[in-house]
C-alpha positions as CSV (number, residue, x, y, z in Angstrom):
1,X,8.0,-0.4,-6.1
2,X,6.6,3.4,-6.7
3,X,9.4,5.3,-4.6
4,X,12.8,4.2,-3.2
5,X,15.1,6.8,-1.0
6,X,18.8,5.8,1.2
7,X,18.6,9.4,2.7
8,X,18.9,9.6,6.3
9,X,16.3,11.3,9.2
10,X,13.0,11.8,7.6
11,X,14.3,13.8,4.9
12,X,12.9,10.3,2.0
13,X,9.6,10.5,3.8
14,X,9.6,14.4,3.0
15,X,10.7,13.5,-0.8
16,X,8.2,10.8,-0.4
17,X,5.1,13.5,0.3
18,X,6.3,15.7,-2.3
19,X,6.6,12.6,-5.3
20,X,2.8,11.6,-3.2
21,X,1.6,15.0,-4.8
22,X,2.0,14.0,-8.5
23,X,1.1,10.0,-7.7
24,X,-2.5,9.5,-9.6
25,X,-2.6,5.9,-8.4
26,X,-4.5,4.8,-5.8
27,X,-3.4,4.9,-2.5
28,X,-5.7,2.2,-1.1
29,X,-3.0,-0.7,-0.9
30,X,-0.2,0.9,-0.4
31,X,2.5,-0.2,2.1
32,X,5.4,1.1,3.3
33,X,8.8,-0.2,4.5
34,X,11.4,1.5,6.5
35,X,14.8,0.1,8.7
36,X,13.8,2.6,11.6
37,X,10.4,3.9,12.5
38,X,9.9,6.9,15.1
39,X,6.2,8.4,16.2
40,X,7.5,11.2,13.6
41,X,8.0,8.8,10.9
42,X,4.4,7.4,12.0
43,X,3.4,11.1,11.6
44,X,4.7,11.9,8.1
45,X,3.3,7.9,6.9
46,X,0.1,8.4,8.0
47,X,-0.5,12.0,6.7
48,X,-0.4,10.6,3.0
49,X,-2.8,7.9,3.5
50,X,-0.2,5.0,3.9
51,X,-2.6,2.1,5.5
52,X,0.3,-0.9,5.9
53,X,3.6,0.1,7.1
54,X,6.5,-2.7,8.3
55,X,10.1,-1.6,9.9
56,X,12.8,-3.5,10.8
57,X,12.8,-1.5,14.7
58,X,9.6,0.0,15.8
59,X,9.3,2.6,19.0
60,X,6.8,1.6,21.2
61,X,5.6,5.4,20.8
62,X,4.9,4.7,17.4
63,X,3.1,1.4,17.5
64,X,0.7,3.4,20.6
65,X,0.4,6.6,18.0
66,X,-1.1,4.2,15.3
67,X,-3.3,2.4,17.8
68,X,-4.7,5.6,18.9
69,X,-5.1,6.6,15.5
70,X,-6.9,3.6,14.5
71,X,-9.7,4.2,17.9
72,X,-9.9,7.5,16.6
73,X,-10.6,6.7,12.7
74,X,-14.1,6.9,11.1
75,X,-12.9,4.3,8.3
76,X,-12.7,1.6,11.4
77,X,-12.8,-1.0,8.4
78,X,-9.5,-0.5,6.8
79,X,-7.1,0.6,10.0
80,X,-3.5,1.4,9.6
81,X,-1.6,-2.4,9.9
82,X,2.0,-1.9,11.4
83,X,4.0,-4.6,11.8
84,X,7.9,-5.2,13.1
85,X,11.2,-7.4,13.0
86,X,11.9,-6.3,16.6
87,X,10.6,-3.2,18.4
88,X,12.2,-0.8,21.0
89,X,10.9,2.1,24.0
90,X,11.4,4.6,22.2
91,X,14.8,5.5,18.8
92,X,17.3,7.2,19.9
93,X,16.7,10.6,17.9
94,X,16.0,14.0,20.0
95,X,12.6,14.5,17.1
96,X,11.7,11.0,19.4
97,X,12.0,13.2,22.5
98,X,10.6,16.3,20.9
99,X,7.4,14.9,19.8
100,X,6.3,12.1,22.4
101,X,3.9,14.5,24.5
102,X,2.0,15.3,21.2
103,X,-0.8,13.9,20.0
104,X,-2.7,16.3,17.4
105,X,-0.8,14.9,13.5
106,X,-1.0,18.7,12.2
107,X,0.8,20.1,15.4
108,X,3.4,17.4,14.9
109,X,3.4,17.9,11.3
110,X,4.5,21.6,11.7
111,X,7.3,21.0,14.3
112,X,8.5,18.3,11.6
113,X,8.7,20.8,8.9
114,X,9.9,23.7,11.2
115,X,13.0,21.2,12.1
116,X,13.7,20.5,8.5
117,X,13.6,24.1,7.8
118,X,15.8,24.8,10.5
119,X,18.5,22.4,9.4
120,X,19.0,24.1,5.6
């Protein structure tokens, strides 16, 4: 275990990038768990290079996210593995709502960030 967070919304995966910026090990192997995971959890995972991620509920729009991620990939021999306990349409959060037409990471990334800013 490199990282542990209880905070709530997306606000460990953002503390998560940040302790990602001083982590000098490699990032080959490393997997992820989290209880609930949105398209802008998907987003914020697969930005720092996290190749195996498991939740306990999955939306549907992130499992398709990371499947369209993976056609898209150049490293097609290492794709992003998620995996579920159960999965669900779509989690009940309005950034859910807010970013299911999307499909560019950095354009998501920056509505992510502009929401978090927004809320201090």
């Amino acid at each position: 275990l490199i990282f542990c967070s209880s905070g709530k919304w997306l606000l460990p995966l953002f503390d998560f990038e940040c302790f990602m910026k001083t982590f000098n090990g490699s990032r080959e192997n490393l997997c992820i768990h989290d209880s609930a995971i949105g398209k802008a959890a998907i987003v914020l995972m697969l930005r720092q290079g996290i190749r195996y991620i498991h939740g306990n509920i999955v939306s549907k729009l992130a499992m398709q996210f990371v499947d369209k991620f993976n056609s898209l990939s150049k490293n097609k021999n290492n794709p992003v593995t998620i995996t579920c306990d159960s999965s669900v349409e779509k989690i009940k959060c309005a950034t859910e709502e807010q970013l299911a037409p999307y499909t560019d990471i950095e354009q998501m990334y920056k509505l992510l960030v502009e929401r978090l800013n927004s809320s201090n």
